[in-house]
C-alpha positions in Angstrom: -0.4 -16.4 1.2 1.3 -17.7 -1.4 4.5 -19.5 -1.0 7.9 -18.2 -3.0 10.4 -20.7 -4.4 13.6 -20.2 -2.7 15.7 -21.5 -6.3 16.4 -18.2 -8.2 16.3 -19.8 -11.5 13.0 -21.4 -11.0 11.6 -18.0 -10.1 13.3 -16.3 -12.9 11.5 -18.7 -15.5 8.0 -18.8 -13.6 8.3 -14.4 -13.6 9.4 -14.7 -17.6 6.0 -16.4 -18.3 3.6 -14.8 -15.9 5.3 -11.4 -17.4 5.2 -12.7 -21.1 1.5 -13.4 -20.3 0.9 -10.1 -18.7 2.9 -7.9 -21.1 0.8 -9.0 -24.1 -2.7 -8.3 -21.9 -1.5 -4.8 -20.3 0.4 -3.4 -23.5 -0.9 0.3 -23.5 -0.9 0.4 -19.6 3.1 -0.8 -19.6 3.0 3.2 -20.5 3.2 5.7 -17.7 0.1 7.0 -16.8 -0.4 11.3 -16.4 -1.2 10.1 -12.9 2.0 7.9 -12.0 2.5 5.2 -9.5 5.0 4.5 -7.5 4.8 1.0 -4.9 6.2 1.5 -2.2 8.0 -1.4 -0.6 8.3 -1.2 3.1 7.9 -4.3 4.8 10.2 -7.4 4.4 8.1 -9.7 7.1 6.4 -11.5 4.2 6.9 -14.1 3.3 8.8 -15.1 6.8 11.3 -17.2 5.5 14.5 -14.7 5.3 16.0 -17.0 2.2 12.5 -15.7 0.1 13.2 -12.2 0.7 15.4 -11.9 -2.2 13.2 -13.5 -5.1 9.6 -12.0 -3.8 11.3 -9.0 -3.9 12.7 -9.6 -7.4 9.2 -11.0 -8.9 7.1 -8.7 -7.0 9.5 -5.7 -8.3 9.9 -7.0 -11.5 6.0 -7.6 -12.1 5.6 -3.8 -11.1 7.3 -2.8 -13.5 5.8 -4.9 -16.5 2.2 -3.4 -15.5 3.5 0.3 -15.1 4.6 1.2 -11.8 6.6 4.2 -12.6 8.9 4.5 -9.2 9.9 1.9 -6.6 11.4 3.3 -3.4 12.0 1.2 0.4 12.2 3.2 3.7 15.7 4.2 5.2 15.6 2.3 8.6 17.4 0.2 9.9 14.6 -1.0 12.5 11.5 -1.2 11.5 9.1 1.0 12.5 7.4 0.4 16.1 4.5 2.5 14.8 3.8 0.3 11.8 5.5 -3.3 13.4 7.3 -4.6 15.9 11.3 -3.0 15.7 12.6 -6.7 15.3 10.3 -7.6 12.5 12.9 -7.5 8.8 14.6 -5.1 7.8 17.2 -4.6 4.9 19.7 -1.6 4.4 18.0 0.9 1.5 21.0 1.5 -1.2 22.2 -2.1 -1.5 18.5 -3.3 -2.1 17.9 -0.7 -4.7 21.1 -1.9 -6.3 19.6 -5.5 -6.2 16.2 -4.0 -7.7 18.1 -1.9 -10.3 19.1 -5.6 -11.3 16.0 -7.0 -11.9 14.7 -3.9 -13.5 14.7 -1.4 -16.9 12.7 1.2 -16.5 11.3 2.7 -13.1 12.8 5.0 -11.1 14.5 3.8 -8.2 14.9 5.8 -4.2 15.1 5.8 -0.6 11.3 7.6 0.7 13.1 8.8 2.2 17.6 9.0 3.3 17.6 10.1 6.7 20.3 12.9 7.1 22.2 11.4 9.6 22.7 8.1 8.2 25.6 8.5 6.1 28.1 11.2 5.5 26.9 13.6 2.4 30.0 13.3 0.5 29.3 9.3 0.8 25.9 9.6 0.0 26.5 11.6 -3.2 28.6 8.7 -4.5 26.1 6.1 -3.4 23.4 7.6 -5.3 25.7 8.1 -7.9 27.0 4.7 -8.0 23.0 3.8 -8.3 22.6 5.8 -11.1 25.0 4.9 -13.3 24.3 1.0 -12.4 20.6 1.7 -13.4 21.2 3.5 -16.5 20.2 6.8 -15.0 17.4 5.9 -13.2 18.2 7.1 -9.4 16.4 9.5 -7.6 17.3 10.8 -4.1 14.7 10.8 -1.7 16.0 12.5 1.7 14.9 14.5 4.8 15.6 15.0 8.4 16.2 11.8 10.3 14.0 11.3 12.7 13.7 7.6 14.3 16.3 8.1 17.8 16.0 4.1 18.6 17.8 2.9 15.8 20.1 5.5 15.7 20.8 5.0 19.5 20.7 1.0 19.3 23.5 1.3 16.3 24.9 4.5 17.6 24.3 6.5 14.7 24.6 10.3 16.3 21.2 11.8 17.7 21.3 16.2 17.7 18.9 18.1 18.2 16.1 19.0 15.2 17.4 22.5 14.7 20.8 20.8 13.7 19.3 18.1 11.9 17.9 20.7 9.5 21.4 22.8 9.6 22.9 18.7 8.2 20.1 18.3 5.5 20.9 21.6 4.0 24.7 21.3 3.9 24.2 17.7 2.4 22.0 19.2 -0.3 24.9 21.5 -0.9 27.3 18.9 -0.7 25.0 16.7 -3.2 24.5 19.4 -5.8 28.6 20.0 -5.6 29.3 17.1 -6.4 27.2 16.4 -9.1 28.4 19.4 -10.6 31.9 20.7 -12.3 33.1 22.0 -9.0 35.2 19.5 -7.5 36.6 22.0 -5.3 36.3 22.0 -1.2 33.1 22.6 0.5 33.2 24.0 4.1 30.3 24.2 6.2 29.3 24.7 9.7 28.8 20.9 10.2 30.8 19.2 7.3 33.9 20.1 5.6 35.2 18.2 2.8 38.2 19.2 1.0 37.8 17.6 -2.4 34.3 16.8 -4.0 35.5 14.4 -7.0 33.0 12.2 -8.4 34.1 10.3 -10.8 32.3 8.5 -12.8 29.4 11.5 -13.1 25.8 10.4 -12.8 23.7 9.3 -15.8 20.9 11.6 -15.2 21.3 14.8 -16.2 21.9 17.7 -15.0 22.2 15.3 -11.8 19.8 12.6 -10.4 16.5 14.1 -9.0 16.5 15.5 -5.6 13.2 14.8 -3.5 12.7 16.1 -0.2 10.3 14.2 2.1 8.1 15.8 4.5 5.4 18.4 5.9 6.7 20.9 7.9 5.7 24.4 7.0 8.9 26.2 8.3 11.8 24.2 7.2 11.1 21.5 4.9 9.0 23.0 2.7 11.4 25.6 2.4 14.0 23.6 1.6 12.2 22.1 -1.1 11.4 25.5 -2.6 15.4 26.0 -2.7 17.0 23.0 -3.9 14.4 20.1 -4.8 13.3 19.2 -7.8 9.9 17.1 -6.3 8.7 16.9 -3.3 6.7 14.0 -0.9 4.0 14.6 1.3 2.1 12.2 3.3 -1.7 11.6 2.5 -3.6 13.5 4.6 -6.6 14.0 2.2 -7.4 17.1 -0.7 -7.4 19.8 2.1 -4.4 18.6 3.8 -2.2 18.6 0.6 -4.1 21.6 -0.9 -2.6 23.6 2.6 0.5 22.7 2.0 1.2 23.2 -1.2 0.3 26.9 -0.7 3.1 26.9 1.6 5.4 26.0 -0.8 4.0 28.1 -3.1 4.6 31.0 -0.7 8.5 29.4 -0.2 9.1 29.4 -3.9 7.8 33.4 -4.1 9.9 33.9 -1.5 13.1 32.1 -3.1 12.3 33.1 -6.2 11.7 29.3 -7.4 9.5 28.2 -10.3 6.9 26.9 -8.3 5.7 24.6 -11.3 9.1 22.9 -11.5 8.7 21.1 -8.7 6.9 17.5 -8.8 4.2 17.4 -6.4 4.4 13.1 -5.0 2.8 12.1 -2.3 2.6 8.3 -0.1 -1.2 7.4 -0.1 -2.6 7.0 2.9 -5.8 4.6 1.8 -5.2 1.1 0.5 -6.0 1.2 -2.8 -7.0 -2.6 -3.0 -9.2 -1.9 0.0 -11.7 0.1 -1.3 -10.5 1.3 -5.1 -13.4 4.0 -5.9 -12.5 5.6 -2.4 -8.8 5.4 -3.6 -9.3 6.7 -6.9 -11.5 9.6 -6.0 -8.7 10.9 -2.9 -6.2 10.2 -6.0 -8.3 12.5 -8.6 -8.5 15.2 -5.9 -4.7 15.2 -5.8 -4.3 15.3 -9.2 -6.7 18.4 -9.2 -4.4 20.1 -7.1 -1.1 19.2 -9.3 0.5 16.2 -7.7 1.9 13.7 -10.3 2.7 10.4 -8.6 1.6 8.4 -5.7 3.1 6.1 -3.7 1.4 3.0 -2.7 2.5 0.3 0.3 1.6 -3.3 0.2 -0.9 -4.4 2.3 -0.7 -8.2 1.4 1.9 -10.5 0.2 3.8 -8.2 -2.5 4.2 -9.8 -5.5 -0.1 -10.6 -5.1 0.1 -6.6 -3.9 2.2 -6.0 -7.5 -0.2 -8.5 -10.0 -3.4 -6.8 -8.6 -1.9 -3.1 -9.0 -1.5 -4.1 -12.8 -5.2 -5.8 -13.4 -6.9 -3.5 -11.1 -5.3 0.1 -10.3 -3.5 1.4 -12.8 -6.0 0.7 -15.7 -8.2 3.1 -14.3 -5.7 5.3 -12.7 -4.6 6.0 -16.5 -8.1 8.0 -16.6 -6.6 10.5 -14.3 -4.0 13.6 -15.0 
């Protein structure tokens, strides 16, 4: 793997170049794509050295952006995930390393794939996104859903309730979100939170108020939810049939609630590598597409900024082929 310079100006100066190089060479690509792309950065194990965390993430982020990556989120744990790497392995809190991204960035949108509920109060969380926004120049986006990973929250003692109350939180904090980032700075008093002033001051950029995604597959509830207050929504992968199934669900929810079923962005987090085997990618991406889904997500599978070069020469000149 390639090594990472642990001097920030050096690697400002080498990523000026390289992107200087690359600019010139992708020029029509730098444009989004019908079909965007959004890299998904969820593993901080590489390189090992903690002190390069900071500028791989900066170059790797920063050459993303230059080839056409449209979205860059980072998971919401706080452990990583045992399924995917041992719990120890690196992690970083989400909203201060979108804030170091929104840095060493212009123009992709920025989010957590996705806040879990229980992680922060919702009348804190509206101002964190907030403060995010405005930092960016409007470029936030708040991914959330229902928390679900009980070691971390046990090991840091974040609260663990049962589903059915999990769901009952994510709704009032959608609420509570939505309150705040409108002209009502009134109280809000729920079954689970009760705040008695919701000023926000200074307002988002975005208007009418950062993007709301809601992350997740279940039928019952979170699809649901996304039919009544989200403007996108993230499903995992499964393949064209799997997608296809649930977005007649939502469909279905947004009859229901009375929702504009087209309003909502269809995103979903890719389940095949696409530097693995890029026709097999492309054509599970075209089938998406078919079905109305706008952006996927993409994880590295190698060192990231290598991950972020080859998305730009390889990927996204032939994803611009499909929308």
């Amino acid at each position: 793997m390639d090594s990472v310079s642990s001097s920030e100006r050096d690697h400002h100066h080498r990523a000026d170049d390289a992107l200087g190089t690359r600019g010139a060479l992708l020029g029509s690509i730098a444009e989004v794509p019908n079909m965007k792309l959004g890299l998904h950065y969820w593993n901080f194990s590489t390189p090992a050295d903690p002190a390069a965390i900071a500028p791989t993430l900066s170059e790797a982020a920063t050459i993303a952006e230059q080839a056409g990556v449209a979205s860059f989120t980072v998971m919401d744990h706080f452990f990583q995930m045992e399924a995917l790497a041992p719990a120890e392995e690196p992690m970083l809190e989400a909203y201060t390393t979108l804030g170091y991204v929104a840095a060493q960035t212009r123009r992709m949108t920025l989010g957590v794939l996705v806040t879990g509920v229980m992680y922060r109060y919702p009348g804190l969380l509206a101002k964190t996104v907030t403060t995010l926004d405005v930092l960016s120049g409007g470029r936030a986006r708040l991914g959330i859903g229902a928390s679900w990973y009980e070691r971390e929250q046990r090991g840091l003692g974040v609260p663990v309730v049962p589903v059915a109350e999990r769901f009952e939180r994510l709704e009032e904090t959608l609420r509570i979100c939505k309150q705040m980032w409108s002209d009502d700075d009134g109280p809000f008093d729920g079954r689970h939170y009760q705040l008695t002033e919701t000023i926000n001051s200074p307002r988002p950029l975005r208007r009418p108020h950062p993007p709301i995604m809601i992350g997740g597959s279940g039928e019952k509830k979170t699809l649901l939810l996304v039919a009544r207050y989200a403007d996108a929504c993230n499903l995992f992968g499964t393949g064209a049939e799997g997608i296809a199934h649930k977005l007649d669900v939502l469909r279905g929810h947004c009859a229901a609630e009375g929702r504009d079923y087209d309003s909502i962005e269809k995103t979903v987090l890719a389940s095949k590598p696409p530097l693995e085997d890029l026709d097999a990618f492309l054509a599970e991406v075209s089938d998406y597409a078919a079905l109305g889904v706008t952006e996927v997500q993409v994880t590295p599978d190698r060192h990231p900024v290598e991950f972020a070069r080859r998305l730009g020469d390889e990927v996204l000149p032939r994803l611009a082929d499909i929308g």
